[in-house]
N, C-alpha and C positions, 0 to 999 in steps of 0.2 A: 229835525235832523240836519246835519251842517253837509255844505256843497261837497265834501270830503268825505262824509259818511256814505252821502247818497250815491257820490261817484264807485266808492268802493265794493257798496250791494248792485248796483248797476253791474261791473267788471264779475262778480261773482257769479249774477244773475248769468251772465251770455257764458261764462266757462260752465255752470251746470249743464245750460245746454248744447252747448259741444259737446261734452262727453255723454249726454244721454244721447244724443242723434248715434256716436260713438255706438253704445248699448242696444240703441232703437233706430236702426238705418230708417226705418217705414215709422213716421209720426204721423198720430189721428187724433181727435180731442176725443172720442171713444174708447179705443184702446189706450193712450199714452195721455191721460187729462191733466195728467202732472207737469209734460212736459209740454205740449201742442203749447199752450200760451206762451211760452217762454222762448220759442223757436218761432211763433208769429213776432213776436215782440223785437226779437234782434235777428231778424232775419236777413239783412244785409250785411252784418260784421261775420255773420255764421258761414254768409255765402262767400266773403271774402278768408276765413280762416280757410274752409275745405277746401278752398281753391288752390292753398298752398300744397296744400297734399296730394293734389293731383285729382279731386273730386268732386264730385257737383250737387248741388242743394237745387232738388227741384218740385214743383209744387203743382198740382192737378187740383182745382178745388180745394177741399179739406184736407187732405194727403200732400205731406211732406215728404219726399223719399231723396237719402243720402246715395247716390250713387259713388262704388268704391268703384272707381276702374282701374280696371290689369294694367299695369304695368309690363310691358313685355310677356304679356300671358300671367303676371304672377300678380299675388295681393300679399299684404301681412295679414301674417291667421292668427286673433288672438289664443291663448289655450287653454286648456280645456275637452269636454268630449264633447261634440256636435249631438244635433238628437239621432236619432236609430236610422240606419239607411230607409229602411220599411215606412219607417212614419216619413220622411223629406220626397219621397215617391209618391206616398197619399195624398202628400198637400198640394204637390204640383198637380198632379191626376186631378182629385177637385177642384185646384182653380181652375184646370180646362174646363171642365165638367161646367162650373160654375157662370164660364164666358157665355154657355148657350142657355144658363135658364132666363125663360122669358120673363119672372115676377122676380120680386127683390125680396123674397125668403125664402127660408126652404127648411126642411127638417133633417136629424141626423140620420134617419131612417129611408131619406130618398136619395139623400149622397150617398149611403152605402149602397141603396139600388141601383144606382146609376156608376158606381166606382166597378163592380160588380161588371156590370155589359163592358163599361168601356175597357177594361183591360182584358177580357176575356176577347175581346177585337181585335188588340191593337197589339194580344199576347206579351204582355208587362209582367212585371210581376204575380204571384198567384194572390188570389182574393178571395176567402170562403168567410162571409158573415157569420156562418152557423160555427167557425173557429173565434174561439176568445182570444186568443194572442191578437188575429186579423184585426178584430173588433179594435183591440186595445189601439194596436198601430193606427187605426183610422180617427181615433178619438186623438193621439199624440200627434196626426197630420192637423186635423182641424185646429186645435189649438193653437200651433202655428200660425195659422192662417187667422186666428183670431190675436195672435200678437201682433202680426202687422194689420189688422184692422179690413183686411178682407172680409171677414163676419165677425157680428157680433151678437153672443149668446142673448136668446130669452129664456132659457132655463129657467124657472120658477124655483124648483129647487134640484140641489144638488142628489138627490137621490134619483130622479128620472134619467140623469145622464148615467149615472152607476148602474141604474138596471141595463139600463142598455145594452153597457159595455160586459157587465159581468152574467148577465142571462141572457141577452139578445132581445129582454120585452119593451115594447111602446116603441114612440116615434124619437127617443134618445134626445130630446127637446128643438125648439126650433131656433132659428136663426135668420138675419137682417144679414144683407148683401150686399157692401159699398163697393162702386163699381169704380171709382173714384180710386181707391186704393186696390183694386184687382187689377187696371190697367198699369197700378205704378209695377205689382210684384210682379206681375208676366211681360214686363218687356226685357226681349230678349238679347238688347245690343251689348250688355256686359260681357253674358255667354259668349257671343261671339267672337267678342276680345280675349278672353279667353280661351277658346279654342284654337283660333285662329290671329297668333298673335301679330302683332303689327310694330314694324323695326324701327325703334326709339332711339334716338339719341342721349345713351346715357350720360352726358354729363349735362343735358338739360334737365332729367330726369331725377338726377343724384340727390338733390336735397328733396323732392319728394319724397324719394326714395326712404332715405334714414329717418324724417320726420314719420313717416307712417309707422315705421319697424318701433320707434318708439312711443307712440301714445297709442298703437291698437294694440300692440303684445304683452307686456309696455317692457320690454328692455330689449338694449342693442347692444350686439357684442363685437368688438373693432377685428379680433381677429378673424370672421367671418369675411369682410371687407376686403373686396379688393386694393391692391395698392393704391390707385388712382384715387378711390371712394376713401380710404385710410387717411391720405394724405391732405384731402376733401374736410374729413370730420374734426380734425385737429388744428386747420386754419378755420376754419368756420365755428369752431366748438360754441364759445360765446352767442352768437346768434340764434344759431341751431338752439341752445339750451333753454334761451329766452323767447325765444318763438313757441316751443311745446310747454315752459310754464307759462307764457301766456295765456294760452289757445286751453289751457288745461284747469291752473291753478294747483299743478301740483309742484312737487320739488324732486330734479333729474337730479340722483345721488351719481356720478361722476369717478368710475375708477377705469385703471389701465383696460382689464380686461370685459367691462361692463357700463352700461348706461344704464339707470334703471327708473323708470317715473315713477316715483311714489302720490297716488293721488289723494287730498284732505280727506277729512272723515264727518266733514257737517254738511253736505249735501244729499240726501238719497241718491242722487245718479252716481258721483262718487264712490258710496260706501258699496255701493254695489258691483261696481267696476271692482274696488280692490280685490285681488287673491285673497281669502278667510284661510290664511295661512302662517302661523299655525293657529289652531282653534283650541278650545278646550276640548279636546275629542280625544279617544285610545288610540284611532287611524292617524292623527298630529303627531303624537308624543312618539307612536312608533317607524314614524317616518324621521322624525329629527333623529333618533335612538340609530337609526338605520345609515342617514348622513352621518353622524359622528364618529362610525365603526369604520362607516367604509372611504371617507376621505384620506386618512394616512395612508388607507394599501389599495388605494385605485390607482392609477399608474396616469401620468400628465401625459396626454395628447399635442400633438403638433399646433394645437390652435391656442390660444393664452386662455388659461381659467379651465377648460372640460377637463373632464375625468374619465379615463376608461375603466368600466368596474365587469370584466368575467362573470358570466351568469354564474358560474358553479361557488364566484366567492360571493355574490350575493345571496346566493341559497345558504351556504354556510352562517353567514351573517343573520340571517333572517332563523337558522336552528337556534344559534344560537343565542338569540332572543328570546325565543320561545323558550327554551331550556333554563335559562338563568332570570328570567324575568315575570316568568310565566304566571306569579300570582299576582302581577301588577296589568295583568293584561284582560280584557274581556273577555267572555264567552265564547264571541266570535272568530277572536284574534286567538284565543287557547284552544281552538280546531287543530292548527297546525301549522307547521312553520309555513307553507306553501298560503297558508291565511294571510300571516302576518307579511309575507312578501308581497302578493297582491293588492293588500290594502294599503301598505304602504307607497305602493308603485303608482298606484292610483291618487294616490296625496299629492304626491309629488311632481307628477305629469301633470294634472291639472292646475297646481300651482306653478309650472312655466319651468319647475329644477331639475326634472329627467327627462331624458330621451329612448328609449328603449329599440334596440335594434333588433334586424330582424332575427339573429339568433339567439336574440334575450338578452344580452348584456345591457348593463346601464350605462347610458352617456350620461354625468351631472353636468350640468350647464356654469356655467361662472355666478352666476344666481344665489346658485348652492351654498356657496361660501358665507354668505349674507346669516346663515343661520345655524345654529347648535343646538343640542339637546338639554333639555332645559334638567338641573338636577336642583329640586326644591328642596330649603333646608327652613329650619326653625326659626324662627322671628328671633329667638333669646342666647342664638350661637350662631357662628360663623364658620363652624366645622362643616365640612363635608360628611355627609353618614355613611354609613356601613355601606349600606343598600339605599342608594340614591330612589326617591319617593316618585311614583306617577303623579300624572298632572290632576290626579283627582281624589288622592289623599289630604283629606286635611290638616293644615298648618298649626301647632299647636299655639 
C-alpha cells in the first residue's frame, strides 16, 4: 500500500469515527466493538474535532462518552422520533437502581422488582409488572441502557426475554453491570446546563454553533439565522464547509436557502447516519406523491425555502390520493385517507422535511425541495403513462 493510500484509509478511518461517536455518544468495546477500537486509535484528532463543536471526548476506563454541552441551554436535535417517554424514565430509574446494587449482575426480573418499589416511593411514573405494555417499556429502558454499555445481556436465547415480556414468566435473562459506563450516563453536569443555562457569548459561540446545526441534524438553514450569525456564515462559508467535510467525509450541498451534509455510503456509521429517505417503501412513494401536490399551493413563509401547507389542504391532498391512486397503494395505506396522511407525516418528519404544528398544519423545510415523486416509466419509451406506476411495479 503506497504512503497515499494508507494516508487516505487513515483520514477515513478517524471520519467513521467521528460520526459514530456522532450515532454513539457512550462508546464501549461490548456494546460498540465496531467502533471502541477506532476511537482508541484516533483519540487525540477526535478530541480535537469535538472540541470545535463545543464538546468533550472523555474516557473512564473502557467508556468513551461524547459529552454534547448546551449551548445557551440549547443542543442540535438530530430528527427523528426519540424512544417512548415511558421507556427514557425506566432507563434513568434503573440506572439509579443499578448505582446501589452491590454485585455486578443482575436479572430482568429483579430490575422490575426493584423499579416496582422505587417508583412506588418516590411516586414516578405508574409501574404494574403484571401489565404488558409496563413490561414492554421496561425491556425498551433496558436496551437503552444496553446501548450505551451500562449492561450487557446474557441472554442465552432470545425467547427467555420474550416470555418475560410477553407472559411475565422466568427471570427475563441476566445481565453484567459496567460501572465504568454507569458513572459516564448518570453524570448530571449536562442537565444542569441545561436547565440552568449559563450566559455565553455568542459570537464566541457562533461557529460552534452552525458547525453542530450541521453534522447532527445534518442541515442548516440561513434564514433561521440571525443577521449577525447570517452575515457570520457567508464570510466564513469556505471554512465552515471544509471543517464539517473534514471532521465528516461527506459533501455540504451549499444552496441560498439550505446547507445540507450529505454523508458517503461505505462506511456503516455513515450508511446509518443517512436519512433512508426515500426507500423502496408505499410510506416513500406516498410521502414524495404528497410533496409534489402540495409544493405549488402551500403558500411561502417569511423565512427562505418553508412552506406553509393548512391542515384542511393536507387532508384534501391526502383524499385525494387515496381516491385516484388507491390501487397503487397498500393495504395499510387503503384504510384511509387519514392512513395515508399519517404515514406519510411520519416519512417525512423523520426524514428532517416537515414540521407539523400544533394545529396540524405542515411546515416543509427547504430540504423538501431536494426531492419529487418519483413517476417510473419503461426502459423502451420515454413517454410518460397514463397512470404514473408505484415504486413496486415492475419495469417491463
Amino acid at each position: 500500500m503506497s504512503m497515499g493510500s494508507f494516508s487516505r484509509t487513515d483520514t477515513e478511518a478517524k471520519q467513521a469515527a467521528f460520526v459514530g461517536l456522532l450515532q454513539h455518544p457512550q462508546v464501549t468495546p461490548w456494546a460498540t466493538p465496531a467502533l471502541f477500537p477506532l476511537v482508541v486509535r484516533h483519540e487525540g484528532e477526535l478530541s480535537t474535532w469535538v472540541e470545535r463543536l463545543g464538546y468533550h471526548l472523555v474516557r473512564v476506563d473502557q467508556t468513551y462518552r461524547l459529552r454534547r454541552i448546551p449551548l445557551g441551554g440549547t443542543v442540535a436535535m438530530p430528527h427523528g422520533f426519540p424512544p417512548s417517554r415511558r421507556a427514557r424514565v425506566l432507563a434513568l430509574v434503573t440506572a439509579a437502581i443499578l448505582e446501589d446494587q452491590r454485585v455486578d449482575s443482575i436479572t430482568l426480573q429483579e430490575i422490575s422488582d426493584a423499579v416496582r418499589q422505587f417508583v412506588a416511593v418516590h411516586e414516578l411514573l405508574p409501574y404494574d409488572p403484571e401489565v404488558r405494555a409496563h413490561r414492554r417499556g421496561l425491556v425498551e429502558g433496558v436496551r437503552l441502557l444496553q446501548d450505551h454499555g451500562v449492561l450487557e445481556s446474557r441472554v442465552l436465547t432470545e425467547e427467555i426475554l420474550t416470555s418475560w415480556e410477553q407472559q411475565g414468566i422466568g427471570i427475563g435473562g441476566g445481565y453484567l453491570i459496567h460501572r465504568d459506563a454507569l458513572v459516564q450516563l448518570v453524570d448530571t453536569r449536562n442537565v444542569e446546563l441545561a436547565l440552568n443555562p449559563q450566559v455565553s457569548d455568542p459570537t464566541a459561540t457562533r461557529s460552534q454553533r452552525i458547525l453542530r446545526q450541521v453534522v447532527e441534524t445534518p442541515a442548516l438553514y440561513p434564514g433561521l439565522l440571525s443577521e449577525e450569525d447570517h452575515v457570520y456564515l457567508t464570510r466564513q462559508r469556505s471554512q465552515l464547509v471544509d471543517r464539517v467535510e473534514e471532521m465528516t467525509g461527506g459533501t455540504v450541498e451549499v444552496r441560498s436557502d439550505a446547507w445540507i451534509l450529505v454523508l458517503p455510503d461505505d462506511n456503516e456509521f455513515a450508511r446509518a447516519s443517512n436519512i433512508a429517505f426515500p426507500d423502496t417503501t408505499a410510506d416513500a412513494w406516498v410521502a414524495l406523491a404528497m410533496l409534489d401536490a402540495l409544493v405549488p399551493l402551500c403558500r411561502a413563509t417569511d423565512v427562505a425555502g418553508y412552506r406553509h401547507c393548512a391542515s384542511q389542504l393536507v387532508d384534501d391532498t391526502a383524499k385525494d390520493l387515496h381516491t385516484h391512486r388507491g390501487s397503487q397503494l397498500t393495504v395499510a395505506l387503503q384504510e384511509s385517507p387519514a392512513a395515508v396522511r399519517q404515514r406519510a407525516q411520519d416519512k417525512l418528519v423523520t426524514a428532517g422535511l416537515l414540521e407539523v404544528a400544533i394545529t396540524g398544519d405542515w411546515i416543509l423545510t427547504p430540504a423538501a425541495a431536494r426531492y419529487r415523486d418519483a413517476h417510473l416509466t419503461s426502459a423502451t419509451t420515454t413517454a410518460r403513462p397514463e397512470a404514473p406506476m408505484s415504486l413496486f411495479e415492475e419495469i417491463p
